[in-house]
C-alpha positions in Angstrom: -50.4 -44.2 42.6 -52.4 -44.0 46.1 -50.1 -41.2 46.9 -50.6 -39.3 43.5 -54.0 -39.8 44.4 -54.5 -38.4 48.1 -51.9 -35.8 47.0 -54.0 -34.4 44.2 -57.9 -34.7 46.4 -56.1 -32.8 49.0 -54.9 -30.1 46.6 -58.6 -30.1 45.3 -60.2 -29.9 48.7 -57.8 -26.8 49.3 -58.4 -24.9 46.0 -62.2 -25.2 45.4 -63.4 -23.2 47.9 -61.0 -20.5 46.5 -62.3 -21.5 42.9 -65.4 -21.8 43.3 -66.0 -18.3 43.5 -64.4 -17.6 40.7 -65.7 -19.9 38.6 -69.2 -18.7 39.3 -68.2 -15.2 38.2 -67.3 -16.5 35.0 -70.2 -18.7 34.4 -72.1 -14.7 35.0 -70.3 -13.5 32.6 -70.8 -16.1 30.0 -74.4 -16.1 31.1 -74.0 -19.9 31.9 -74.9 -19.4 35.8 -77.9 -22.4 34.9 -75.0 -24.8 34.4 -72.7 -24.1 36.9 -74.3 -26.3 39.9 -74.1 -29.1 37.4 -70.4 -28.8 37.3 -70.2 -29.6 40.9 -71.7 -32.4 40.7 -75.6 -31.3 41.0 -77.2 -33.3 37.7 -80.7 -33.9 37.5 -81.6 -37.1 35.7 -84.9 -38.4 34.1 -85.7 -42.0 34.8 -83.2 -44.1 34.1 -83.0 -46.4 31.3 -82.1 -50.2 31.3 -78.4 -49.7 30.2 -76.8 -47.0 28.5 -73.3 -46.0 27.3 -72.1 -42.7 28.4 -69.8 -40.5 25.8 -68.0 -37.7 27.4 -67.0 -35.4 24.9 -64.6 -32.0 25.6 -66.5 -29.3 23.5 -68.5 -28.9 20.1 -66.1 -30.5 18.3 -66.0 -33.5 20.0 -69.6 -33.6 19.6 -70.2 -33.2 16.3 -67.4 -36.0 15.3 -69.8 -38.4 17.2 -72.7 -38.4 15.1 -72.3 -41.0 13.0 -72.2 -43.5 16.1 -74.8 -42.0 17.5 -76.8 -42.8 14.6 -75.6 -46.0 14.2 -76.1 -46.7 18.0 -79.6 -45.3 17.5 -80.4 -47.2 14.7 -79.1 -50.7 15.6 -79.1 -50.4 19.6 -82.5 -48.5 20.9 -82.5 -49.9 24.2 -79.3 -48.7 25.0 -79.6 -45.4 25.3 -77.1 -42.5 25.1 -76.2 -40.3 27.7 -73.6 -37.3 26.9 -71.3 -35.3 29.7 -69.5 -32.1 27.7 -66.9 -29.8 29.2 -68.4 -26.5 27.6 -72.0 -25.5 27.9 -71.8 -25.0 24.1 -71.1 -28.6 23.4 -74.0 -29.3 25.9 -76.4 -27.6 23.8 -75.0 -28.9 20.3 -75.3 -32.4 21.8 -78.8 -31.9 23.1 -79.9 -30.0 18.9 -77.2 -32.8 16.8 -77.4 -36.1 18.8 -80.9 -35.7 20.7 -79.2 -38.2 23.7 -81.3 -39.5 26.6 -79.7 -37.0 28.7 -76.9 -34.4 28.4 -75.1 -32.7 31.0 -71.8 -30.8 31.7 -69.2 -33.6 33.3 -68.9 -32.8 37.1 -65.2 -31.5 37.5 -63.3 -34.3 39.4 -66.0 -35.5 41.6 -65.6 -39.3 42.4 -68.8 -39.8 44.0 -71.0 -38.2 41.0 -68.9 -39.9 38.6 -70.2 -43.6 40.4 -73.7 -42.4 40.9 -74.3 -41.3 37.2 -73.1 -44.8 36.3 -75.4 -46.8 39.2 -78.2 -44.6 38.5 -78.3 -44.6 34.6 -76.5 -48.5 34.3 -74.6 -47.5 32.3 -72.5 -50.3 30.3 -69.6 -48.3 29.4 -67.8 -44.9 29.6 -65.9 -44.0 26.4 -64.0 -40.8 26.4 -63.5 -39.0 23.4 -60.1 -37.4 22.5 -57.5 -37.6 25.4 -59.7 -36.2 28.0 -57.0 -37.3 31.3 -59.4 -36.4 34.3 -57.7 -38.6 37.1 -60.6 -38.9 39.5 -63.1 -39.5 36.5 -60.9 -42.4 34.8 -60.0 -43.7 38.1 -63.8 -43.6 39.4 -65.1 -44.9 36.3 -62.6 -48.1 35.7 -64.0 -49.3 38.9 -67.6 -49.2 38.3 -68.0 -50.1 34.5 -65.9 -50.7 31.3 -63.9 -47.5 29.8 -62.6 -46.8 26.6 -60.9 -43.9 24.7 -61.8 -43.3 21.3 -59.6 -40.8 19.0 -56.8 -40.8 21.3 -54.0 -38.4 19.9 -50.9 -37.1 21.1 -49.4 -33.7 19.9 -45.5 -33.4 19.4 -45.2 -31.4 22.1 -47.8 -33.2 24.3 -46.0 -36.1 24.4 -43.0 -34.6 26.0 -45.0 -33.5 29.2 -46.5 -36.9 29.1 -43.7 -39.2 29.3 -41.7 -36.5 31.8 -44.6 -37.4 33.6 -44.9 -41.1 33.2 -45.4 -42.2 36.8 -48.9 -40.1 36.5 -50.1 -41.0 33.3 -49.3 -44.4 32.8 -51.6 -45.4 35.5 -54.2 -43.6 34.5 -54.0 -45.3 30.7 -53.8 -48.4 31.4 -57.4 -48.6 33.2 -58.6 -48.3 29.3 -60.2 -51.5 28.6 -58.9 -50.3 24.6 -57.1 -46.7 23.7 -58.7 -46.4 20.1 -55.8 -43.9 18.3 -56.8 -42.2 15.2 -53.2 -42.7 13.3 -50.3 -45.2 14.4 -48.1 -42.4 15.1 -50.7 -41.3 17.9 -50.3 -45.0 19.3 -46.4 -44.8 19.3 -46.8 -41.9 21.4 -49.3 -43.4 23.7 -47.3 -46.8 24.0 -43.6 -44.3 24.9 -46.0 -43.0 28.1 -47.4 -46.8 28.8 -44.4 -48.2 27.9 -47.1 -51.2 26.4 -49.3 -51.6 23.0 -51.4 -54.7 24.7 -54.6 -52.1 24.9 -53.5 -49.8 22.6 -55.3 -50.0 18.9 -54.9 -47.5 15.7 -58.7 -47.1 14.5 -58.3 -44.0 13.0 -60.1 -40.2 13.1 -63.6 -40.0 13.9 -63.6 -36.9 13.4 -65.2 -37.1 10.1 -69.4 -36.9 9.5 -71.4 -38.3 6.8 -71.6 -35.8 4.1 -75.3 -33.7 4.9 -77.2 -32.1 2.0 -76.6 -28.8 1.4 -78.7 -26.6 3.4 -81.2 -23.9 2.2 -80.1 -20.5 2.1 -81.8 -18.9 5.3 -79.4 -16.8 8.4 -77.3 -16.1 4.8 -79.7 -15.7 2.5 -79.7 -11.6 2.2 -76.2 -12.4 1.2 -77.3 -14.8 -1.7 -75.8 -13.4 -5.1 -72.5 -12.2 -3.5 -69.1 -13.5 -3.6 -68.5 -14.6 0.3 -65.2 -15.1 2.3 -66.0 -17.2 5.2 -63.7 -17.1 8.3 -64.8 -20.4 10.0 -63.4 -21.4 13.5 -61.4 -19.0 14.1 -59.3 -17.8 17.3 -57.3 -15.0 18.8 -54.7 -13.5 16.5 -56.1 -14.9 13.3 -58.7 -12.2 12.7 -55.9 -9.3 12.3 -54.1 -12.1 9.5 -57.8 -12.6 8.0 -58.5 -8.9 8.0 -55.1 -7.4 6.7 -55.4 -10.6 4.0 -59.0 -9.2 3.0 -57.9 -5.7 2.8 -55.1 -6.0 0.9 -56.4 -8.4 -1.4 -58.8 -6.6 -3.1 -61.7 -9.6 -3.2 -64.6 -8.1 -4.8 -67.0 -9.8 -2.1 -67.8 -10.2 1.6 -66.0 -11.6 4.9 -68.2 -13.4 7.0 -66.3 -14.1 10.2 -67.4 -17.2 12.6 -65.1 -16.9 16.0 -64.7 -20.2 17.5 -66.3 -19.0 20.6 -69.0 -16.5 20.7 -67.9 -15.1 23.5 -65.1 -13.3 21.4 -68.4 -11.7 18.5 -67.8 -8.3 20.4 -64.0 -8.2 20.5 -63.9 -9.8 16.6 -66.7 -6.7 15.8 -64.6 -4.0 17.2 -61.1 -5.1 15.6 -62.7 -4.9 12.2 -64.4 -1.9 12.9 -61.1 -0.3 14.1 -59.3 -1.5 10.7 -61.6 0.6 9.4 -64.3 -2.1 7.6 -68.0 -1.6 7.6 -69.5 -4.0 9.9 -72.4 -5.6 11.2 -73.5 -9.1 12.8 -75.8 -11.9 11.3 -78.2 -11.2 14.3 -78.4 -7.6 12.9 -77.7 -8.3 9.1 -76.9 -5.2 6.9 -76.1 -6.3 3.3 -74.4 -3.3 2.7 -71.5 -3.8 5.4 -68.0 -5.3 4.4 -67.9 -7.5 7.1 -70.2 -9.5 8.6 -69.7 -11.3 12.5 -71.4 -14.5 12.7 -73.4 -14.7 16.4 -75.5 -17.3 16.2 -74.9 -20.7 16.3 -75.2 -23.8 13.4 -75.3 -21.5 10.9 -71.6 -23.0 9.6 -73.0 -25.2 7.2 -75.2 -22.8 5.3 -72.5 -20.3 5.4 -70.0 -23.1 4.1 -72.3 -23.7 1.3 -72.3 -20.4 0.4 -69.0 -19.1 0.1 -66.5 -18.8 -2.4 -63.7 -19.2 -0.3 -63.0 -20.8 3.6 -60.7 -20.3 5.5 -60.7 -22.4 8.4 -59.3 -21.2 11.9 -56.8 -22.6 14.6 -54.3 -23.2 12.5 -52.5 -20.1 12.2 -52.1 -20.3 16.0 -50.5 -23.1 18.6 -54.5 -24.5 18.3 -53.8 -27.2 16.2 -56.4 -26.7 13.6 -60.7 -27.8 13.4 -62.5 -29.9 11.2 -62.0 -29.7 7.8 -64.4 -32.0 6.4 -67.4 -30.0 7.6 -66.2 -27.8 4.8 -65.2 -30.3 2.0 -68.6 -32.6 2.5 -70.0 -30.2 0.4 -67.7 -30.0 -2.3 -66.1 -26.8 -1.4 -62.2 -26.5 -1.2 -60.4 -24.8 2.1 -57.6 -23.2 3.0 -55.7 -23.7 6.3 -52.4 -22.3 8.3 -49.6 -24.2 9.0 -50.5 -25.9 12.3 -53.2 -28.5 11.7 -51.8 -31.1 14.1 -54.8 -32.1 15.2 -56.2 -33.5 11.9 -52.5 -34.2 10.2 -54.2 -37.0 8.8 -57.4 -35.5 7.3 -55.3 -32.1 6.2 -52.2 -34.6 4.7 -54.9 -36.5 2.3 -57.4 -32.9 1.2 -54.1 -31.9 0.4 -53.4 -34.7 -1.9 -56.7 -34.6 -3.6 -56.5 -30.7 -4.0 -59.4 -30.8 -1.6 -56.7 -27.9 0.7 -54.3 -25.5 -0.1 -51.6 -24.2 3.3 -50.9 -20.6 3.8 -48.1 -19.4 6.3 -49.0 -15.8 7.0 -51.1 -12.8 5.9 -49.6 -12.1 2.3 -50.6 -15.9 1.5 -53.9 -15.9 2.2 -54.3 -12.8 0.5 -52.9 -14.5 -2.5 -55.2 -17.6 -1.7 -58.1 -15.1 -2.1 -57.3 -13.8 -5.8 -55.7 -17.2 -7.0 -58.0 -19.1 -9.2 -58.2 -22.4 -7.5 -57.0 -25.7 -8.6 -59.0 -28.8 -9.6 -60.1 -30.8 -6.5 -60.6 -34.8 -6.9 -63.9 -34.7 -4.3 -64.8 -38.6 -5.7 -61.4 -39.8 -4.7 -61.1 -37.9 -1.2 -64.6 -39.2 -0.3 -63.8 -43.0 -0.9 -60.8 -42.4 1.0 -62.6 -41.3 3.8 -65.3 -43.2 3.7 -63.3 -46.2 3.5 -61.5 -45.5 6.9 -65.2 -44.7 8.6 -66.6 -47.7 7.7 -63.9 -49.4 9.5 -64.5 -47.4 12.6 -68.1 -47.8 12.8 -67.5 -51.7 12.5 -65.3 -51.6 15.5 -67.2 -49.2 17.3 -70.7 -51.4 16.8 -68.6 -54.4 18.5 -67.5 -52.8 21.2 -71.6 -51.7 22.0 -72.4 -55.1 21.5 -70.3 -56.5 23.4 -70.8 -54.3 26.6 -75.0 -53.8 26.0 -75.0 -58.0 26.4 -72.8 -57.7 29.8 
């Protein structure tokens, strides 16, 4: 493991003066130039608080699925206050609207020292990692200065190939998890073939589901109130030509509202439709009279989800994986998805069940989807499911605070 470890520092201290440059071009480009210092390890804190636990979440996503522990923490825990490192500046910014932390900041890239000053300086109690975010010198730094923990661990199909061919790298770095909370036992399988142990491995199950909100008021949408609305939620490279051909051919006597995943891509999604031939226009510019409408602004999904008469949610017609479902079906509205939801199996497995989700393969099925008239979905018996299996988490979850806010 030493070896591994002076190996991959000296590979770092020989690439990042050639990335460096490169990744400040980008941060330009994405008009994120403010956040780029912090990357490097140049976080400004306020006064630190007594103790705090520190969540480190990938991207908005990850963010959002937090929410109900935030609230709990929040609730049930003030003076341990929350602290919240993303990877994106977009989950920085829906952390710092959604959760309201004590202090949010992009995660400094592999940089040891930063890593055991943010937990000296803010006392924090506990690092827990959500999703399987393997950053070797932030795991490694943070076992040795305070308690770690993953929460929604999951390995892919494929994932776990590279992860076991790799054993002698990983298996370290897993086993400095005080607990590896899974979100299905198959995920824990996978994780135990890498460690080659269970002893602090647990399945807990998906967080990745939110207490249902109240529908939102009609407000970015609301010129488009009275018409039937498709809504393209989530959605990545390559799936905006299915969506479009789908619409087209289809017929649907309403609107597509399309919601990229990243709004870096609103200019590329605009011009594709616009070269298909559609009317368009963006919800920053809103013309009721386009055919489609490209969503640039963001947490306007759950108005527009409210609205709509069908969803179709993205990254699962690609290698993705698939996004959140449930912010969808909390309000009673049923979804459609591709094939590759492999990232929420479970939560896609039981909508399915409940006719909460129907599956299309390709263009000619969605287009289908969007003339079909819909089957009967069992909303009261998905939503004890699923609240069933959060109450479970959030009891485990409030131990584990306990537990480390009395150390």
């Amino acid at each position: 493991m030493l070896i591994v470890k002076i190996f991959y520092n000296l590979l770092l201290f020989i690439l990042i003066p050639f990335l460096m440059p490169i990744g400040y071009l980008v941060a330009l480009k994405r008009k994120e130039d403010g956040d780029f210092f912090e990357r490097l390890g140049f976080v400004q804190f306020p006064e630190p608080p007594e103790k705090s636990i520190w969540f480190h979440c990938a991207s908005v996503g990850e963010v959002r699925s937090l929410h109900l522990i935030t609230d709990m923490m929040q609730a049930e825990f003030p003076d341990t206050k929350i602290i919240v490192s993303t990877t994106t500046a977009t989950g920085k910014a829906e952390a710092l609207r959604l959760i309201k932390p004590f202090h949010a900041f992009l995660l400094p890239l592999e940089n040891s020292l930063a890593t055991a000053h943010i937990i000296h300086y803010m006392n924090v109690k506990a690092l827990i990692i959500i999703d399987t975010e393997l950053w070797h010198n932030l795991i490694t730094s943070a076992a040795k200065h305070t308690k770690l923990y993953m929460l929604n661990g999951r390995m892919s199909d494929r994932s776990v190939k590279s992860y076991v061919k790799f054993r002698f790298l990983f298996a370290p770095l897993l086993s400095k998890f005080e607990t590896i909370y899974t979100k299905s036992e198959e995920d824990s399988e996978r994780f135990a073939s890498v460690t080659g142990s269970r002893s602090n491995i647990r399945t807990l199950g998906n967080i990745k589901f939110q207490i249902r909100k109240p529908k939102p008021e009609p407000k970015e949408y609301a010129y488009l109130a009275g018409t039937k609305i498709f809504a393209a939620a989530s959605t990545h490279k390559g799936e905006e030509e299915i969506i479009l051909d789908a619409f087209k051919n289809s017929g649907y006597e309403g609107k597509l509202v399309i919601a990229p995943r990243h709004m870096n891509r609103v200019d590329e999604v605009y011009l594709l439709a616009a070269r298909k031939g559609f009317s368009v226009s963006t919800l920053s510019n809103p013309n009721p009279s386009t055919q489609v409408v490209v969503s640039d602004k963001f947490g306007t999904l759950d108005e527009l989800y409210t609205m709509s008469d069908r969803i179709f949610v993205g990254g699962s017609l690609n290698g993705t994986g698939g996004h959140n479902i449930y912010e969808a079906i909390m309000f009673e509205k049923q979804v459609c998805v591709g094939t590759n939801m492999a990232n929420f199996r479970e939560i896609s497995e039981s909508a399915e069940r409940f006719g909460a989700a129907v599956t299309v393969r390709n263009a000619d099925e969605l287009a289908q989807y969007l003339t079909d008239k819909l089957p009967e979905a069992d909303f009261t018996g998905f939503f004890a499911e699923m609240d069933a299996q959060q109450k479970c988490i959030l009891t485990e979850i409030r131990q584990v605070i306990r537990n480390v806010s009395d150390c």
